[in-house]
Structures are given as C-alpha cells and as structure tokens.
Backbone bond lengths (Angstrom), bond angles and torsions (degrees), N, CA, C in turn:
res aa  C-N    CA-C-N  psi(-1)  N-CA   C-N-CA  omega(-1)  CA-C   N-CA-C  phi
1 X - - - 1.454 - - 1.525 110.46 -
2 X 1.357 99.08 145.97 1.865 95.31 179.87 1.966 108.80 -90.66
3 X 1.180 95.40 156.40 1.932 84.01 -161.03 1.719 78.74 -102.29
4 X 1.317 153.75 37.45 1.325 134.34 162.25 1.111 98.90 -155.40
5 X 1.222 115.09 151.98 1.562 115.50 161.24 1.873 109.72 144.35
6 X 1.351 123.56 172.34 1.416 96.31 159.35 1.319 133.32 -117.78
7 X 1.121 130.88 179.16 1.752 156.00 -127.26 1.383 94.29 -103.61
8 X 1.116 89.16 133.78 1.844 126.68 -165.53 1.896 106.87 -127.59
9 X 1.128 136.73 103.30 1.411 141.67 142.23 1.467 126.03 -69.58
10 X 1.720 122.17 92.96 1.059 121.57 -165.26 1.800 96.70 -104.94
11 X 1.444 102.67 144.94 1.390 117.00 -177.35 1.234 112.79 -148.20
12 X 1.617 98.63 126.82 1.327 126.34 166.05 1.508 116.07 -46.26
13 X 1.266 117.17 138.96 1.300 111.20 -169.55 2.018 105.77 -93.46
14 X 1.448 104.64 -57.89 0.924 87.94 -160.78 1.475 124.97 -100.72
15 X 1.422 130.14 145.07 1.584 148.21 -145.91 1.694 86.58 46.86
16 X 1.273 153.39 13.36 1.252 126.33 126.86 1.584 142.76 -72.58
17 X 1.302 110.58 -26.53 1.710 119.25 170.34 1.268 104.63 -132.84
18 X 1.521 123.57 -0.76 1.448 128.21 -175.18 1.761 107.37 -144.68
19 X 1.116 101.80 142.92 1.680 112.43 -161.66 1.492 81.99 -99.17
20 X 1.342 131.43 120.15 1.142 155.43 167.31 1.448 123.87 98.30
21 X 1.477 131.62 -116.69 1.157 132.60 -168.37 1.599 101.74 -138.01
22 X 1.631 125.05 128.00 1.230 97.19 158.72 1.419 129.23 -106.43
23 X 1.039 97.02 10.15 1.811 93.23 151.37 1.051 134.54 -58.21
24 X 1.350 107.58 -39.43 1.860 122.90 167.54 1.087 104.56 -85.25
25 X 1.041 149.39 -11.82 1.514 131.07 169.54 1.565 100.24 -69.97
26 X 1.584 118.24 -48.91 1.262 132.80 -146.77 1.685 88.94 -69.18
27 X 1.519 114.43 -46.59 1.469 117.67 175.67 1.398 122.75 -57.59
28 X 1.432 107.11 -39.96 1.392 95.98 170.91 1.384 134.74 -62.80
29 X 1.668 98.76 -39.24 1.574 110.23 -177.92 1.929 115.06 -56.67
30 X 1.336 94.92 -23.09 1.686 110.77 173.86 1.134 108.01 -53.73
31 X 1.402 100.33 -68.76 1.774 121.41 -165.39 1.273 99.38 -53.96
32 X 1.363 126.01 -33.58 1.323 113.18 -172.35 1.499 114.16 -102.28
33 X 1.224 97.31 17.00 1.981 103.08 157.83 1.291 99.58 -110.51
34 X 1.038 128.54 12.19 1.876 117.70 -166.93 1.021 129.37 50.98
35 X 1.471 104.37 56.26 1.642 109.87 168.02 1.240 105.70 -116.42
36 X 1.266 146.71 18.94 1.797 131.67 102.33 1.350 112.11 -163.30
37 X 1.333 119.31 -173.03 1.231 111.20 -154.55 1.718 103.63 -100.44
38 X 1.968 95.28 175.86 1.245 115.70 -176.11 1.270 129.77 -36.17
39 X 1.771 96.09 -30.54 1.765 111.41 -177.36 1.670 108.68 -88.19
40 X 1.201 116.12 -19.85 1.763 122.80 164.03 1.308 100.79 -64.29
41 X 1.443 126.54 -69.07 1.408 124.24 -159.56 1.454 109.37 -81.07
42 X 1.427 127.24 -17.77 1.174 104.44 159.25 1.566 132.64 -83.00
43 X 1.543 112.84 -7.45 1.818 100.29 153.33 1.398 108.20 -80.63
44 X 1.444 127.14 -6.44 1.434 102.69 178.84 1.853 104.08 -86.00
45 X 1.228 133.84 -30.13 1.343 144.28 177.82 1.300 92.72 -60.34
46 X 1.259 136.98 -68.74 1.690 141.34 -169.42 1.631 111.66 -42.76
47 X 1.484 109.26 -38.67 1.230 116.12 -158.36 1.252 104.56 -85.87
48 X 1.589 109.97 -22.33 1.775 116.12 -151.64 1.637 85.24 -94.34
49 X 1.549 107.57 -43.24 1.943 114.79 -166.30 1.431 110.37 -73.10
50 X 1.326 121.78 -3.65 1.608 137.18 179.89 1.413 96.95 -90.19
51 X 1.353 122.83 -69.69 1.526 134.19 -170.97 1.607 112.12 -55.63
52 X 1.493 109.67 -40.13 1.480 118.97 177.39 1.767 113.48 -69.57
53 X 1.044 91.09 -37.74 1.575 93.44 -179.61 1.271 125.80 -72.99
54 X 1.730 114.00 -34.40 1.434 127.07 -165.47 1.411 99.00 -92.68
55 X 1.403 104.77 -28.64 1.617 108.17 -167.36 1.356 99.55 54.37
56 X 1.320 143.30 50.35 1.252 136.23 -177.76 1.780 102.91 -88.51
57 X 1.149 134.25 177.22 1.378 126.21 -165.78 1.551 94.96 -171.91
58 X 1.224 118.32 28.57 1.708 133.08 167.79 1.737 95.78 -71.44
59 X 1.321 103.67 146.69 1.269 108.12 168.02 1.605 117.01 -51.48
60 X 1.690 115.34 -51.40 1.038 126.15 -149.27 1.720 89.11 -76.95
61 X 1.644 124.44 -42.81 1.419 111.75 -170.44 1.538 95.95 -65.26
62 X 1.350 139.31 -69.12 1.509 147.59 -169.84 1.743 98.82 -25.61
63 X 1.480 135.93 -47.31 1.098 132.71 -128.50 1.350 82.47 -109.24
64 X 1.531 137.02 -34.26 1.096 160.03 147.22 1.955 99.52 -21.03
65 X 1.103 102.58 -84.50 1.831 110.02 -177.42 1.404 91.11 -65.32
66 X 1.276 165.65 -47.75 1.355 157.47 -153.38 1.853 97.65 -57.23
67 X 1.205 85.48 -46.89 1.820 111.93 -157.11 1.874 88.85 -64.34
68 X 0.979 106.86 -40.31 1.502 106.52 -168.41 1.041 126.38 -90.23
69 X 1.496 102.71 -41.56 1.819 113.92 171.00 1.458 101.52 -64.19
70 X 1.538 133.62 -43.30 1.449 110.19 168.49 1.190 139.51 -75.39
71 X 1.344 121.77 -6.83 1.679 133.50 -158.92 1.462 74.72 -91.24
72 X 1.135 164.88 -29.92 1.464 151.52 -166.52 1.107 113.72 -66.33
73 X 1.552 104.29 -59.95 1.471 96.29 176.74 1.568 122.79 -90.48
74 X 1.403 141.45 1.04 1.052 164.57 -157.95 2.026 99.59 -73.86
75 X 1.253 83.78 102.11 1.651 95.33 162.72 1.492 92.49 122.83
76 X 1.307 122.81 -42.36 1.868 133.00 -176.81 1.546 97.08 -49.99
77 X 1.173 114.22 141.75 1.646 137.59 129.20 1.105 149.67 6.55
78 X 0.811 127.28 48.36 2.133 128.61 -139.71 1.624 99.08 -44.43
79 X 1.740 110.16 -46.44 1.694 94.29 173.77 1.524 123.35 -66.33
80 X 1.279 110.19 -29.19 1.407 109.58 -157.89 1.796 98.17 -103.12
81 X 1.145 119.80 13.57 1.919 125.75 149.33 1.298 107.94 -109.31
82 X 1.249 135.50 -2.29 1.538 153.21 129.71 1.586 120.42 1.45
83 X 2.075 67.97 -98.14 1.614 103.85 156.91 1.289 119.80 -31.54
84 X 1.596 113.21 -90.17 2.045 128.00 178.74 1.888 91.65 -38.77
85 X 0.726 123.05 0.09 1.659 110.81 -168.80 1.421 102.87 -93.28
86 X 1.800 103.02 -53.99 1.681 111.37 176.81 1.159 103.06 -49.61
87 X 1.924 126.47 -50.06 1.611 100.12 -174.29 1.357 114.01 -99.28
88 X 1.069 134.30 -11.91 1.397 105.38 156.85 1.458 120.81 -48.44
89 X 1.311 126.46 -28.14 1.626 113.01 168.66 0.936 116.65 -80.49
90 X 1.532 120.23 -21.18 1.806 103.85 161.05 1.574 115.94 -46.95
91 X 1.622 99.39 -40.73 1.573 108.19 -142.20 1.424 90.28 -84.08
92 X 1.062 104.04 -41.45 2.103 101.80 -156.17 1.588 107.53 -98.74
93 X 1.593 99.31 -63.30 1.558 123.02 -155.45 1.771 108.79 -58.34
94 X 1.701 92.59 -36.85 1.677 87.97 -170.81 1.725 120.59 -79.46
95 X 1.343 73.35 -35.76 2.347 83.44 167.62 1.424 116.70 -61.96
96 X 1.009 111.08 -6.45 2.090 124.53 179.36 1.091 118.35 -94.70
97 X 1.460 117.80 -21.83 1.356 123.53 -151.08 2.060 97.58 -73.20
98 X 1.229 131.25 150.01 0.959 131.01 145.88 1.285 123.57 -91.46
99 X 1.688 104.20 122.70 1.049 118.33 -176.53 1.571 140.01 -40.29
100 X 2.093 82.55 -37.92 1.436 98.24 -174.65 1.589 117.40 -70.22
101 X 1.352 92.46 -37.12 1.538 99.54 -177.91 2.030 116.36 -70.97
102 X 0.571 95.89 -14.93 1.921 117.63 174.91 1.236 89.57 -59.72
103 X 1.786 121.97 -82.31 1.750 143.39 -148.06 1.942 67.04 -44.27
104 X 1.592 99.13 -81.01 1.479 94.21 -164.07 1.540 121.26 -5.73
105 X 1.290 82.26 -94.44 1.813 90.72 173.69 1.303 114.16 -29.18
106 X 1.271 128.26 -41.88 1.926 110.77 -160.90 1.819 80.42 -78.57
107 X 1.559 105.88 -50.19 1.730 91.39 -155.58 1.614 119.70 -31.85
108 X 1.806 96.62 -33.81 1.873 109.80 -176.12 1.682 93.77 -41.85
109 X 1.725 100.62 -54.53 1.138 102.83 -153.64 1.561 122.83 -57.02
110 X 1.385 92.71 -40.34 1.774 98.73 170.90 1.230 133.30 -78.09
111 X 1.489 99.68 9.27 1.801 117.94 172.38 1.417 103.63 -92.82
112 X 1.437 105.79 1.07 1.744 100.81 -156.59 1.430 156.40 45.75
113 X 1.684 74.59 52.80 1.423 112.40 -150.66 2.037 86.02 -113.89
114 X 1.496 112.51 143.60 1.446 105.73 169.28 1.392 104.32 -100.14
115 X 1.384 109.06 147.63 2.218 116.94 176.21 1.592 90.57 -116.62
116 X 1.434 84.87 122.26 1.911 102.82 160.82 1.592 97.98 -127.39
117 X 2.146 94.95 149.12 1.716 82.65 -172.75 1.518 65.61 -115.29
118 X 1.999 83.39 168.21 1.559 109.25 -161.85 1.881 87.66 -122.24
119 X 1.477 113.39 124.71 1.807 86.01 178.47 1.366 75.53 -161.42
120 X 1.767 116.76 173.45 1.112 152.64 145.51 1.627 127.86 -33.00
121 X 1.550 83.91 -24.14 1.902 87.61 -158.74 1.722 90.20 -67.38
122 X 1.274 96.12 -171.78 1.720 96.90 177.34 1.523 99.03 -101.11
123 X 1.575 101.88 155.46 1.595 110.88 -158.70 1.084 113.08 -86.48
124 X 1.154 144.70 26.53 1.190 154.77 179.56 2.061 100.74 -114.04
125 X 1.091 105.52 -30.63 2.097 112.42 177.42 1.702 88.93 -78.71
126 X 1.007 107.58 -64.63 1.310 120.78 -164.87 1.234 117.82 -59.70
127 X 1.412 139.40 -12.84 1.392 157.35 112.82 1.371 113.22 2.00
128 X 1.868 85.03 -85.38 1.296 102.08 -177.50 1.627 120.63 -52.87
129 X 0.879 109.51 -45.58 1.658 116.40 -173.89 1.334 102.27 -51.73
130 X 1.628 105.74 -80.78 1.264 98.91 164.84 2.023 147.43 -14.52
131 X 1.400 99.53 -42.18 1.652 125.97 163.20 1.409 95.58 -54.32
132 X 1.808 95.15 -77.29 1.544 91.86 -162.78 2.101 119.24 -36.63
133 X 1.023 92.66 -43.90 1.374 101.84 178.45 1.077 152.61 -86.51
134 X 1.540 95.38 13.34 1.122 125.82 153.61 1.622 103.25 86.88
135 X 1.266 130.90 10.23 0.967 129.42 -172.83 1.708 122.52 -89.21
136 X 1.278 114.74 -156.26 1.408 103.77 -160.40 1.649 102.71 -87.66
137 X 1.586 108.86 -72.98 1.363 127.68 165.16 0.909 132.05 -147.97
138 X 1.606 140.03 168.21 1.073 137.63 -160.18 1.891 94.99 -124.37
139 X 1.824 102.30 146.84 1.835 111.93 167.83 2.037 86.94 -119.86
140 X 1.414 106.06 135.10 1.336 126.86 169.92 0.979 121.08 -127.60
141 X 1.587 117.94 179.57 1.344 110.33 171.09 1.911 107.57 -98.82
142 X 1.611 107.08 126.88 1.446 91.35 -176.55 1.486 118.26 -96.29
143 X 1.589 102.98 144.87 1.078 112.79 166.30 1.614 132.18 -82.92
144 X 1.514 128.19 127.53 1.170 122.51 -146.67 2.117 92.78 -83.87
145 X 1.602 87.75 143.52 1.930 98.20 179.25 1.295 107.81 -119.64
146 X 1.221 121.60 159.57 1.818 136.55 -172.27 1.332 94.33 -161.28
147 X 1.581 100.17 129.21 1.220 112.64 163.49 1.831 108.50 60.38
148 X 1.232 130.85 -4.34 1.546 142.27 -173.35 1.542 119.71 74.15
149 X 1.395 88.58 46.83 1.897 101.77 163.44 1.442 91.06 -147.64
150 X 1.434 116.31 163.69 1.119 147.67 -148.70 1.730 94.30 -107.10
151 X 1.694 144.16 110.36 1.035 150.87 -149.62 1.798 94.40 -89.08
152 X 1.579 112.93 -44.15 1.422 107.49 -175.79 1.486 108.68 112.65
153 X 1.747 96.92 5.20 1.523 98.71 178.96 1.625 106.99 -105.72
154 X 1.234 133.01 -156.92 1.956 145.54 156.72 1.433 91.06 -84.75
155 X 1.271 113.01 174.30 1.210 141.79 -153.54 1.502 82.57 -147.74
156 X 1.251 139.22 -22.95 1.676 144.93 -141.26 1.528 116.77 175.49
157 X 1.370 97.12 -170.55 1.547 96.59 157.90 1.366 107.16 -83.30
158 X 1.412 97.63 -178.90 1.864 122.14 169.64 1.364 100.99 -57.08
159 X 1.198 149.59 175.07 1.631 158.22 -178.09 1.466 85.04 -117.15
160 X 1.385 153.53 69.93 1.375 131.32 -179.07 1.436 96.40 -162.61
161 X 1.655 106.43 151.77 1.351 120.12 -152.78 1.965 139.82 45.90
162 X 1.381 81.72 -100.69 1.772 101.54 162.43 1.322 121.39 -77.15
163 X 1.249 115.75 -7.44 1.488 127.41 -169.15 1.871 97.55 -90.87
164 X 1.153 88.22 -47.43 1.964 83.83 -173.67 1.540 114.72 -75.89
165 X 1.211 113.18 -17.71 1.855 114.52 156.25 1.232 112.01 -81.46
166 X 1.441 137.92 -1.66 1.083 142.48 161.06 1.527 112.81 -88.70
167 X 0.932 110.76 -8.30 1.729 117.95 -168.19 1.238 88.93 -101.19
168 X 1.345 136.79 -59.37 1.280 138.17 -130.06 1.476 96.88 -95.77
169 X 1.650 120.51 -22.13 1.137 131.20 -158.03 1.785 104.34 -82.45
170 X 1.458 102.94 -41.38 1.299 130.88 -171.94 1.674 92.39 -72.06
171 X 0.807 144.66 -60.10 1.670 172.90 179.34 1.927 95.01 -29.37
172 X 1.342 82.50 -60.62 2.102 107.33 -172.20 1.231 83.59 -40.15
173 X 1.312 114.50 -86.47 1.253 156.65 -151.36 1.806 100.08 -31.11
174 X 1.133 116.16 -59.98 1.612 128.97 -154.96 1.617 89.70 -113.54
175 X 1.489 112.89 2.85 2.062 76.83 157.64 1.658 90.33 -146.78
176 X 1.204 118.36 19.19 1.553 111.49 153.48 2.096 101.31 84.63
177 X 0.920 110.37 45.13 2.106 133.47 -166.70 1.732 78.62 -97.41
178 X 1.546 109.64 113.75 1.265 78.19 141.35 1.938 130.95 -127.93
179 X 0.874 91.13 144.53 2.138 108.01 -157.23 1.607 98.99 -53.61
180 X 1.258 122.29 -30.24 1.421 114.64 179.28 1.334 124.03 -53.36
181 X 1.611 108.27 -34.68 1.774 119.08 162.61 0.918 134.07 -116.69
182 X 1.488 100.05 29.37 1.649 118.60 -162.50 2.004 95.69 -101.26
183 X 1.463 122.72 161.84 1.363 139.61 -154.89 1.821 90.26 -106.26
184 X 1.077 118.15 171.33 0.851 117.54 168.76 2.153 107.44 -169.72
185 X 1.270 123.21 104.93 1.650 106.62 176.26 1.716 111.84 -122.83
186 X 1.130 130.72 157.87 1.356 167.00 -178.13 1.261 144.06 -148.78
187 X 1.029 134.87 135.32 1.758 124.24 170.60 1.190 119.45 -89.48
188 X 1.522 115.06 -29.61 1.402 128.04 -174.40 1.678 114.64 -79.12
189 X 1.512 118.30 138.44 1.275 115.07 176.44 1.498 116.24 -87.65
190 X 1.902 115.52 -6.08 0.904 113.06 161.34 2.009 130.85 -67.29
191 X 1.464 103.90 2.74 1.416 130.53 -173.33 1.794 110.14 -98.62
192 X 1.433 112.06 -6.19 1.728 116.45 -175.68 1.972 95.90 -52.80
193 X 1.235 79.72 -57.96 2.381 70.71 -179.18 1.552 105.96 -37.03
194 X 1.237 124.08 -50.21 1.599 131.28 -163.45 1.991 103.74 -74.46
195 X 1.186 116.32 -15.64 1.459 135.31 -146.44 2.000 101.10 -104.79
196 X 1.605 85.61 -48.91 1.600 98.65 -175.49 1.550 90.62 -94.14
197 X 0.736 154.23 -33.80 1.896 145.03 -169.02 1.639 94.81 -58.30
198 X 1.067 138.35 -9.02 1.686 143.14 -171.77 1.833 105.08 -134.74
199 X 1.784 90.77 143.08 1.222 99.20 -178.86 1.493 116.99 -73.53
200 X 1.250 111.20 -10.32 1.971 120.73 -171.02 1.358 93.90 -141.03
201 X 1.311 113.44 94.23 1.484 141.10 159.93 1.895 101.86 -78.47
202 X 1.273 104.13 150.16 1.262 117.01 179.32 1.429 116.20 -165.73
203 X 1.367 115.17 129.53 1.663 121.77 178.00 1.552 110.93 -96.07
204 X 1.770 105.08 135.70 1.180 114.77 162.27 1.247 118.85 -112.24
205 X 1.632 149.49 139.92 1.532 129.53 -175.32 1.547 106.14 57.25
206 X 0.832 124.04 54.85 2.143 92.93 -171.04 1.581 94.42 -89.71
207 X 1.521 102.93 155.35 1.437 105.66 169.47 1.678 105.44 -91.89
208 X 1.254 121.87 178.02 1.024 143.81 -149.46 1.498 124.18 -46.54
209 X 1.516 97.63 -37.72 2.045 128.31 -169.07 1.491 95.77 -82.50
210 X 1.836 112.95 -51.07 1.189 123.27 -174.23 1.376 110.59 -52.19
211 X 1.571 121.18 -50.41 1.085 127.50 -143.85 1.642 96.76 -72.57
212 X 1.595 104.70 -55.21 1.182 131.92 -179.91 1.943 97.92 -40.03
213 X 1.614 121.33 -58.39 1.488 110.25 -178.72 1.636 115.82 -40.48
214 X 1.524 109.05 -50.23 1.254 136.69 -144.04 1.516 90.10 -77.78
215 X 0.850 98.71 -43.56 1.784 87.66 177.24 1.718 127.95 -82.74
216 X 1.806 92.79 -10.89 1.359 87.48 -173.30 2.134 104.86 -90.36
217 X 1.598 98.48 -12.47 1.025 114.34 171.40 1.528 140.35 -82.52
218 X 1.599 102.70 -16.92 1.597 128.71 -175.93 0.980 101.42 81.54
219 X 1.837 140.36 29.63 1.330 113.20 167.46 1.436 122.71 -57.03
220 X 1.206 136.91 -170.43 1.066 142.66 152.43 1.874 118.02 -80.91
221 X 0.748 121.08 123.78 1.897 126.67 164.01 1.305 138.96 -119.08
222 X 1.186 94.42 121.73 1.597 119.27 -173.69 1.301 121.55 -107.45
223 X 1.840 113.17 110.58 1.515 121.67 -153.16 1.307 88.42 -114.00
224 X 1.503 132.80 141.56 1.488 129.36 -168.55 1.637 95.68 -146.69
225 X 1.421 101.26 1.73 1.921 98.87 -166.90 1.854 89.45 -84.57
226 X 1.591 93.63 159.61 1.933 112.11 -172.65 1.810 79.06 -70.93
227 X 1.555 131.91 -32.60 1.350 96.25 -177.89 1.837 124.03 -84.38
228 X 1.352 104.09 -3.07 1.263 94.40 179.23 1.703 141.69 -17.32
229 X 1.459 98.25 -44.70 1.424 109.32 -172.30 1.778 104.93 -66.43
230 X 1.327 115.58 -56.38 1.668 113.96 168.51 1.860 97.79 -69.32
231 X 1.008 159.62 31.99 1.414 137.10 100.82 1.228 118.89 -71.33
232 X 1.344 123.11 -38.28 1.289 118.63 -172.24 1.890 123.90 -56.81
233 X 1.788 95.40 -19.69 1.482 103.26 174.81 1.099 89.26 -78.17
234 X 1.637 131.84 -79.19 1.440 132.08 -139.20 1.554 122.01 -87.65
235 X 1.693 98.01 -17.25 1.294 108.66 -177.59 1.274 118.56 -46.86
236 X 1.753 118.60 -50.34 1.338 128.70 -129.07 1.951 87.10 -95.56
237 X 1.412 101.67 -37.62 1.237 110.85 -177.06 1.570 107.69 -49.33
238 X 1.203 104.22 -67.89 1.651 116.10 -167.78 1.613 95.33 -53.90
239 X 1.105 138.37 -55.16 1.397 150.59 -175.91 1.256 106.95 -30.10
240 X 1.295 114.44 -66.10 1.761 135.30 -144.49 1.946 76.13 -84.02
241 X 1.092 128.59 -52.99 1.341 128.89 -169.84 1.793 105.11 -41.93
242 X 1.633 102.53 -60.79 1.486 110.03 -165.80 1.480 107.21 -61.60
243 X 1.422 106.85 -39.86 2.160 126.36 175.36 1.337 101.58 -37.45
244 X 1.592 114.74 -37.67 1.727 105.42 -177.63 1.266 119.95 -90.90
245 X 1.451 99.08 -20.44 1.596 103.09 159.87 1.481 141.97 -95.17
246 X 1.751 94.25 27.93 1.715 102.79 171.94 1.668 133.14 -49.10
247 X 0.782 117.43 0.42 1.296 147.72 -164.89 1.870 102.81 -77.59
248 X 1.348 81.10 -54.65 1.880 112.17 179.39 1.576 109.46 -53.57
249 X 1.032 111.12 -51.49 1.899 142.25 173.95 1.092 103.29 -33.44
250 X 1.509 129.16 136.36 1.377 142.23 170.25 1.439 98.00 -62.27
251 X 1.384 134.88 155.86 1.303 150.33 -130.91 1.911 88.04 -99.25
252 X 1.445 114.41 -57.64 1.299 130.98 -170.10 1.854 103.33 -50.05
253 X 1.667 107.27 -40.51 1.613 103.11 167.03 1.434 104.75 -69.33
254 X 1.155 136.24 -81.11 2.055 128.21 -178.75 1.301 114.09 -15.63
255 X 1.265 106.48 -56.98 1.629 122.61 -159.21 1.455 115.07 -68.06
256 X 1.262 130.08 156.03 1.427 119.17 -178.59 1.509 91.00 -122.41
C-alpha cells in the first residue's frame, strides 16, 4: 500500500450498485435487437448463471465464462456495441441501479474523494456506467479489438477475485491512490482480495461468507435488498454464530 496520496472508493458493480448482472443485461439488450439467437444467448446465460452461483474460481470454470462472455460480442463493432450499450443503460442498467449504493458513491464524491468501479463486466460497459454516473473511472475486464471489432477473445485476465487487487494495486501505483485510506465495497466474498487491499473495506448486499467476514471484522454493511428487513432479524444472528466459527472457513476467507 502507498502511505500518501489521495482516496479512492472502488465499487463492485454487480448486485453491488446494480441488482443483477450486467453482462446479462448487456446480452439481453442484444438479443433483443437481433444480434443472435435464443440458442447463442442461452449458453451465454448458462455459463454466466453457473459461474455466478458457484462462485467457483477453478481455472477450468473461469476459462469456461471467459469463453462465453466473449463469443457474444466477438465479430460486432466496437462503435456500434458502443452505441446498443448507451441504450441498454437507458433501458435496463439505470432502473437496477440501487439507490443506496449511488448516495454512497456521490457522498465519496462530495468528500472529495474519486469512485472507480472495479468489476468483471468488460471495460468498455463499465466505462460507460461509470460516465453515466458521473463518476471518476472505471477497471474491467478487456476485451481484445483488431481492426475495431471485438475478436471474441480477453484483452487480459477476467477482472475477478485476485485480479481486482491486482488492478487496483497497479492503479495506486501510476496515479499516486493511496489504499491505506482508500474505501473499498462488494457483496461478493469472492471480492475479500479487492476488500483487504484497502484500509476501509465495506459490504453492500453481501452474501452469506461475506457477510459472516464483515462482521467478524467490523466492516461496515449495507443491505439495500426489499428482503433486508427478514435478514436483518435472522441474518445478524446466524452471522455472529458462523464469525465464531472462523476457524471452520477455508484458509483464503481468514487470510488476507
């Protein structure tokens, strides 16, 4: 970590400031211009709702969603998936957004503080979002271009797990951020690398493992789902229970 410099709020994009996925939004909004069919987008949905669920982080599953999240857009236009990009966030991205997590973000902003989100999506969506929102900048996963279409390959790795403390780290580094007082939020517990690289970690949505760290750690948590209130009874209980049983926890959750 760099010990000077100034303060950076990096945020996870998705089920952290956005209620679902925006890769699948971004896919759907395709499908529904006809840029291919039901049987394309449903191995790309299969591949993305397998990986999201398992949170698995095996080479072979990761390389698996790599393969899929790019074959979508692979052969298209870099300007003209650009374009479908601006309105799919009219159409999809902006009606998703949680509100709560936004205030967040601007408050960084009115502390004079800069927010870059750090996510998976490909860096060219994640750009945009970012724009739209007035925020600072966006780290993605890039998709590799030739000639100004999109080949269907990475540009990189995935932006996910170890990859976004690697992003963010690289990031410090070349514009002078420094992470010791820098913010950092997520829902996913596959995001603790991205979580511990910053001195003020913070949960938004967290699922279950997350929630369970965050409490055994004093993060702060921020529940924005319509079920919050029935977690908020049982959640905290079950939580604080598993917090004493960190011990139990695969090494990669303890470990920083």
């Amino acid at each position: 970590m760099t010990n000077s410099g100034k303060r950076v709020a990096f945020f996870d994009v998705d089920n952290t400031i956005l209620r679902g996925s925006t890769i699948f939004l971004l896919g759907r909004g395709m499908y529904q211009r006809g840029f291919f069919s039901k049987r394309d987008i449903s191995a790309f949905v299969l591949a993305n709702l397998r990986y999201r669920l398992t949170g698995a982080e095996s080479p072979e599953e990761i390389e698996k969603f790599q393969n899929a999240a790019c074959d979508f857009i692979g052969g298209h236009n870099v300007k003209e998936i650009e374009a479908i990009g601006s309105e799919i966030y009219d159409e999809f991205v902006s009606p998703a957004l949680w509100q709560g997590a936004i205030d967040i973000a601007n408050q960084h902003l009115a502390n004079g503080e800069e927010v870059w989100l750090v996510t998976a999506t490909p860096q060219d969506m994640a750009v945009l979002i970012a724009k739209r929102l007035g925020f600072t900048g966006a780290l993605g996963t890039k998709a590799e271009v030739i000639d100004g279409a999109y080949t269907g390959k990475l540009g990189g790795s995935l932006l996910h797990g170890k990859q976004k403390a690697v992003a963010i780290k690289e990031l410090a580094l070349a514009q002078g951020i420094d992470l010791a007082n820098s913010y950092a939020y997520s829902d996913s517990h596959n995001d603790i690398p991205l979580l511990t690289s910053v001195g003020k970690p913070a949960v938004i949505n967290p699922d279950t493992l997350l929630q369970i760290r965050a409490i055994h750690d004093n993060w702060p948590i921020h529940d924005f789902r319509r079920a919050r209130a029935i977690k908020a009874f049982f959640g905290p209980v079950l939580a604080r229970l598993a917090a004493c049983l960190t011990f139990l926890l695969p090494r990669r959750l303890r470990s920083k």
